[in-house]
N, CA, C and O atoms as a MOPAC input file, in Angstrom:
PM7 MOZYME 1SCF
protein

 N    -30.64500 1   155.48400 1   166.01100 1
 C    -29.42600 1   155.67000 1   166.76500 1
 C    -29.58600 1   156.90800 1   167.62000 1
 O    -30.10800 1   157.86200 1   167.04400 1
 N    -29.29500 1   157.04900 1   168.67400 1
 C    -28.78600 1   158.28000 1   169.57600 1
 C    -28.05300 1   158.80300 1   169.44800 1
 O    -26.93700 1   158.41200 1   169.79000 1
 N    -28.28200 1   160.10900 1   168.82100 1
 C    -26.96200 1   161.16700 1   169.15400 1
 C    -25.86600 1   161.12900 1   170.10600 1
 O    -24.73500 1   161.43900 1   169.72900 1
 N    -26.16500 1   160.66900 1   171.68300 1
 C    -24.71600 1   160.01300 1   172.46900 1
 C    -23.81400 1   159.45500 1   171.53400 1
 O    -22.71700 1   159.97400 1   171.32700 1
 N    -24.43800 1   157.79200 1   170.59300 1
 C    -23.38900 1   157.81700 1   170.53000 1
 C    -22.57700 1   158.25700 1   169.56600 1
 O    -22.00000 1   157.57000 1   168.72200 1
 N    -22.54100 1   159.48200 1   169.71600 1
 C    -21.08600 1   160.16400 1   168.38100 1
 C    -19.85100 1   160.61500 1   169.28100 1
 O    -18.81600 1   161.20500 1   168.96900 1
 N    -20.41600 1   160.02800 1   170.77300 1
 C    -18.97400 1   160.38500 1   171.71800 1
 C    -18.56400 1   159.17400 1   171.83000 1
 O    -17.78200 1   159.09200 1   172.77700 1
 N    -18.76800 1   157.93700 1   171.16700 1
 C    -17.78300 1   156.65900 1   171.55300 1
 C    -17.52600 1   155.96100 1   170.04300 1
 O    -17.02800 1   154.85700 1   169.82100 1
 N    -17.96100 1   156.82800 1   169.19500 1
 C    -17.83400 1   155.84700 1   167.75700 1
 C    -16.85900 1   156.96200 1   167.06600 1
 O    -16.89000 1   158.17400 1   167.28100 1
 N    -15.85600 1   156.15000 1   166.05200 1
 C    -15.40400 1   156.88300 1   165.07700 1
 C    -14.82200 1   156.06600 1   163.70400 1
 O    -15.12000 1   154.89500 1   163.47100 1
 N    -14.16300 1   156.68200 1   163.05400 1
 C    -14.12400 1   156.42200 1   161.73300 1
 C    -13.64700 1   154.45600 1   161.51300 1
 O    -12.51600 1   154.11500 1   161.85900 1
 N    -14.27200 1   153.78000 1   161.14700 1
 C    -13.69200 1   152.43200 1   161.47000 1
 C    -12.49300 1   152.42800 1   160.24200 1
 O    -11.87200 1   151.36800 1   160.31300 1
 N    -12.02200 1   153.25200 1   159.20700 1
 C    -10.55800 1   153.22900 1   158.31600 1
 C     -9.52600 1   153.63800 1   158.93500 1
 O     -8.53600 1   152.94200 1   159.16300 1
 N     -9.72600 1   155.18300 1   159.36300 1
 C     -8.53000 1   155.89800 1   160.26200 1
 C     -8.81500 1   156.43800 1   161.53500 1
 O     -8.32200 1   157.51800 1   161.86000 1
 N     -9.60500 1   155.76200 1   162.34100 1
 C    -10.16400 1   156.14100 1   163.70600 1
 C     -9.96600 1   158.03700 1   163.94700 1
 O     -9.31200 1   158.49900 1   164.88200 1
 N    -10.56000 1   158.76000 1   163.07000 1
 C    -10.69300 1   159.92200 1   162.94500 1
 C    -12.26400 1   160.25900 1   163.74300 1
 O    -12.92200 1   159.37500 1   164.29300 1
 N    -12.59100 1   161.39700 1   163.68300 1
 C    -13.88900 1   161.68600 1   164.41700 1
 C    -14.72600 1   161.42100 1   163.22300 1
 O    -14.24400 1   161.12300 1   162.13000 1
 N    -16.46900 1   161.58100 1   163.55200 1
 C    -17.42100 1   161.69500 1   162.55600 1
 C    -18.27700 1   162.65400 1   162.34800 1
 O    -18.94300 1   163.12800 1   163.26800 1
 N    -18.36200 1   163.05100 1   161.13300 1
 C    -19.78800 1   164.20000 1   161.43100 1
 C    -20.77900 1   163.72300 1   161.21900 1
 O    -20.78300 1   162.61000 1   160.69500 1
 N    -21.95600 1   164.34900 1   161.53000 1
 C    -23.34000 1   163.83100 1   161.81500 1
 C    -23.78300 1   164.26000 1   160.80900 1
 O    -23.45900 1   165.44400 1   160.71900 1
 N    -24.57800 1   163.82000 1   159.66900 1
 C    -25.76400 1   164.98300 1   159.19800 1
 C    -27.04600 1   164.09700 1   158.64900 1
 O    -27.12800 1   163.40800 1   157.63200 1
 N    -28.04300 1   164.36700 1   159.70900 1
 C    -29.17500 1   163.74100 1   159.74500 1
 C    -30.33800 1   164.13200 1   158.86500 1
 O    -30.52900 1   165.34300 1   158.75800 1
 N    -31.20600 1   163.25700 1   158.17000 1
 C    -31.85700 1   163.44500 1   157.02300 1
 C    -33.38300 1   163.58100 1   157.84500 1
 O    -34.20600 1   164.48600 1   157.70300 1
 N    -33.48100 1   162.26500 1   158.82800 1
 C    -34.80600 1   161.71900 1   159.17200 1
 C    -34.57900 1   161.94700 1   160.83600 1
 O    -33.43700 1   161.65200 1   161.19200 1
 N    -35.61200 1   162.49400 1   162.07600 1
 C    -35.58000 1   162.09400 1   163.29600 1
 C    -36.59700 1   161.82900 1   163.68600 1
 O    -37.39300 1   161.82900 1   162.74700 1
 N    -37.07300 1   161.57700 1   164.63800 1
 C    -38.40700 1   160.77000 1   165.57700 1
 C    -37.65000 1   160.86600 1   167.05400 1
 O    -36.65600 1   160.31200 1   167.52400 1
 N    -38.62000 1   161.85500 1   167.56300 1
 C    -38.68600 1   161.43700 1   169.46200 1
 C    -37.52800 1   161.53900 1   169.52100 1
 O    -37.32600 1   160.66600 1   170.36500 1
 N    -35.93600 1   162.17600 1   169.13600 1
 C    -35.01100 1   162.54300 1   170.07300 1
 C    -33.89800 1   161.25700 1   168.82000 1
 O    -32.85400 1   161.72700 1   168.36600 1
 N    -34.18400 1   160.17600 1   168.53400 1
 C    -33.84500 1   159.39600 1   167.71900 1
 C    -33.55500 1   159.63000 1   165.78800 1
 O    -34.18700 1   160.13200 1   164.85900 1
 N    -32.51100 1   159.07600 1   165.93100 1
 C    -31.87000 1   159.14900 1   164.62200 1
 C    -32.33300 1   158.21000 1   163.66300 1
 O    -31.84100 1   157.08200 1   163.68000 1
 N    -33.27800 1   158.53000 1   162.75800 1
 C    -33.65800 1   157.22800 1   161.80000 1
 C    -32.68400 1   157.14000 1   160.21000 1
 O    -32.56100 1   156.05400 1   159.64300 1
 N    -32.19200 1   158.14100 1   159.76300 1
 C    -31.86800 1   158.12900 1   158.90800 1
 C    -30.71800 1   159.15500 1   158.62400 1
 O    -31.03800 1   160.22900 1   159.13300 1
 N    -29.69100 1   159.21800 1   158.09900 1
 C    -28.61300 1   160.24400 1   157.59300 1
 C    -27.49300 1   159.63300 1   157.13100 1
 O    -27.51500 1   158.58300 1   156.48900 1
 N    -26.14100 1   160.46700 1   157.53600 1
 C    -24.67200 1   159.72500 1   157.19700 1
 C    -23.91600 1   160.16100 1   158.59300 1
 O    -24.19800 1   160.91200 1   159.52600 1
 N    -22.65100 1   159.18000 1   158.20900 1
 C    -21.76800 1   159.56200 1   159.58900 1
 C    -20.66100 1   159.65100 1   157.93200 1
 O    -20.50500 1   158.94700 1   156.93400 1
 N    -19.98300 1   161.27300 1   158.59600 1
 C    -18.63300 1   161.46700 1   157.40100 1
 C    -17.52200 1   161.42300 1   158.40000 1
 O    -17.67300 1   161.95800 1   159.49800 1
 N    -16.43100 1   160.82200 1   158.07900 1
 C    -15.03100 1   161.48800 1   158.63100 1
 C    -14.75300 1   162.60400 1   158.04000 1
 O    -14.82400 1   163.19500 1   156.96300 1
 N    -14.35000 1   162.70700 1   159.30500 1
 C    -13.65300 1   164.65200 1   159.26800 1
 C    -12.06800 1   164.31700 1   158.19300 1
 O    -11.59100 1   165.22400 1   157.51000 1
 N    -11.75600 1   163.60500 1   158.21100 1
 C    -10.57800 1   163.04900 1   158.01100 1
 C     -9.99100 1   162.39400 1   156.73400 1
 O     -8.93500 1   162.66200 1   156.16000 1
 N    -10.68900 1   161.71000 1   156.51000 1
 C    -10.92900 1   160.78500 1   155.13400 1
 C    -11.74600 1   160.88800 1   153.96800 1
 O    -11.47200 1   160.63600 1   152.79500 1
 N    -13.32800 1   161.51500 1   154.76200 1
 C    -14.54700 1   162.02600 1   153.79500 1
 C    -15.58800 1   160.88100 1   153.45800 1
 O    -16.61000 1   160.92400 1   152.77300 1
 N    -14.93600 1   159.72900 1   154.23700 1
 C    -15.38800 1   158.26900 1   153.76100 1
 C    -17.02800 1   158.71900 1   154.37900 1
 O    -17.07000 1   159.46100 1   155.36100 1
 N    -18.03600 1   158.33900 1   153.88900 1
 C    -19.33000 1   158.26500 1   154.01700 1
 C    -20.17600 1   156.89300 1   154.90000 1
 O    -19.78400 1   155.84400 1   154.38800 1
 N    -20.84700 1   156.70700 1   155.65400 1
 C    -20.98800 1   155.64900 1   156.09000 1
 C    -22.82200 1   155.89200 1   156.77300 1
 O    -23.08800 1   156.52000 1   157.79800 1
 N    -24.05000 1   155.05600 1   155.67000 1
 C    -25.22500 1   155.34900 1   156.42700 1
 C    -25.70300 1   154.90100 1   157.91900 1
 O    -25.29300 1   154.19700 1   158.84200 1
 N    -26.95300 1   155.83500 1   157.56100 1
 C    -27.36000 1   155.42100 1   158.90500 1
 C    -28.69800 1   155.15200 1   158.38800 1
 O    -29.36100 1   156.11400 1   157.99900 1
 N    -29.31000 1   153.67400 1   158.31500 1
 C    -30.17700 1   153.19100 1   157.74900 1
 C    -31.84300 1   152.51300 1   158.78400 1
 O    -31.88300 1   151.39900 1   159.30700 1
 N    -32.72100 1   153.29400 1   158.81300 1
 C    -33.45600 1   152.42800 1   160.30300 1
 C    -33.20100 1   153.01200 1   161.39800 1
 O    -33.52900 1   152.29800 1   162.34600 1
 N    -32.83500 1   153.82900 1   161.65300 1
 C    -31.77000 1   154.13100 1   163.17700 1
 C    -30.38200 1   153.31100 1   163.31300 1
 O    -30.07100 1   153.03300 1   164.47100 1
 N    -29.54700 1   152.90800 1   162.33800 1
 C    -29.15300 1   151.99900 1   162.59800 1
 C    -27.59000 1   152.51500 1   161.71700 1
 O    -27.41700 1   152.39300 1   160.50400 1
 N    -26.60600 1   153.08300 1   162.68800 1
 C    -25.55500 1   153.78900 1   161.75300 1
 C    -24.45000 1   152.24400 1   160.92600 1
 O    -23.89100 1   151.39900 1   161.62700 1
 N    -24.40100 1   152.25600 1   159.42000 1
 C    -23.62100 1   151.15400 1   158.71400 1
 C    -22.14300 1   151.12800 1   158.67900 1
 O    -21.72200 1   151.14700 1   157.52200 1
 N    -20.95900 1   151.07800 1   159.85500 1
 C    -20.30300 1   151.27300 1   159.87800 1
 C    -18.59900 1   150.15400 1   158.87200 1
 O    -17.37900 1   150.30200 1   158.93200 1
 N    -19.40500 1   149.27600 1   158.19100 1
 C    -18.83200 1   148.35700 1   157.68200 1
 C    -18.01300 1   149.35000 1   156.62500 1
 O    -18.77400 1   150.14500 1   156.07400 1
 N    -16.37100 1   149.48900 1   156.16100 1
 C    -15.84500 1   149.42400 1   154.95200 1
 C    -16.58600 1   149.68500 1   153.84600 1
 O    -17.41900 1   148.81200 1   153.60200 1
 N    -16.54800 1   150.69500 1   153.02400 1
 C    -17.09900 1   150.76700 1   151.50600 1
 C    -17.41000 1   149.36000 1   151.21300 1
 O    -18.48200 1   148.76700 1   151.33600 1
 N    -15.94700 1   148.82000 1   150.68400 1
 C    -16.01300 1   147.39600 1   149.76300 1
 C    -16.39300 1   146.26300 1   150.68100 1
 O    -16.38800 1   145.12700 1   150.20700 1
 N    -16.80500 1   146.49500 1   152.26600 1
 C    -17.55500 1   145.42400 1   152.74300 1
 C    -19.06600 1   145.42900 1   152.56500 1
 O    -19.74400 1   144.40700 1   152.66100 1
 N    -19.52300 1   146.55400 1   152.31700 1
 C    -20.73000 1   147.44400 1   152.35900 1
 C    -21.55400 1   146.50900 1   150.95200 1
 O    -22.67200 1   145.99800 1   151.00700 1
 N    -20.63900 1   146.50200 1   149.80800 1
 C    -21.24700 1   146.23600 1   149.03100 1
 C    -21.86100 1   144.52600 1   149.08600 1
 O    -22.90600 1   143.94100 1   148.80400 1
 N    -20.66800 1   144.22700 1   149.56200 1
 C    -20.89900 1   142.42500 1   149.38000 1
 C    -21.87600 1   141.67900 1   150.59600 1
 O    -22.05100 1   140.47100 1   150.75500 1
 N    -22.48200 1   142.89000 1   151.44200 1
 C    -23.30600 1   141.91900 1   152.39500 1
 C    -24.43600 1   141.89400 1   152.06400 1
 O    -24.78900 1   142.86700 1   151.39800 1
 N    -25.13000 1   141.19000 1   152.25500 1
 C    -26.65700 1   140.02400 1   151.52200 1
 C    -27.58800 1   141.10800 1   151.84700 1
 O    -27.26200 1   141.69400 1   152.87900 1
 N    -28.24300 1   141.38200 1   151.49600 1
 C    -29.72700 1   142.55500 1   151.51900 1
 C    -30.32100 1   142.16200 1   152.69300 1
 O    -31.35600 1   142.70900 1   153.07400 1

């Protein structure tokens, strides 16, 4: 994922902002971390470059 986009995404529970805190980068690119609301605290990865913005309890029930 690109750091841009943390200026067009936000919390998908209470459309609050997100914080960034990145574990893994490559070349300018985001491979790995979390996106937190400032707001809620809700946790949401970022798996692959690839931020998981689905619901906790949707999170769990989708197929591997």
């Amino acid at each position: 994922m690109k750091e841009d986009l943390m200026e067009i995404i936000c919390c998908p529970l209470d459309k609050h902002d997100l914080d960034l805190e990145v574990t893994e980068r490559d070349d300018g690119e985001i491979l790995s971390g979390e996106l937190v609301c400032t707001e809620c605290s809700e946790t949401f990865p970022i798996e692959d470059g690839i931020p998981n913005l689905l619901p906790p309890d949707m999170r769990d029930e989708a197929p591997a």
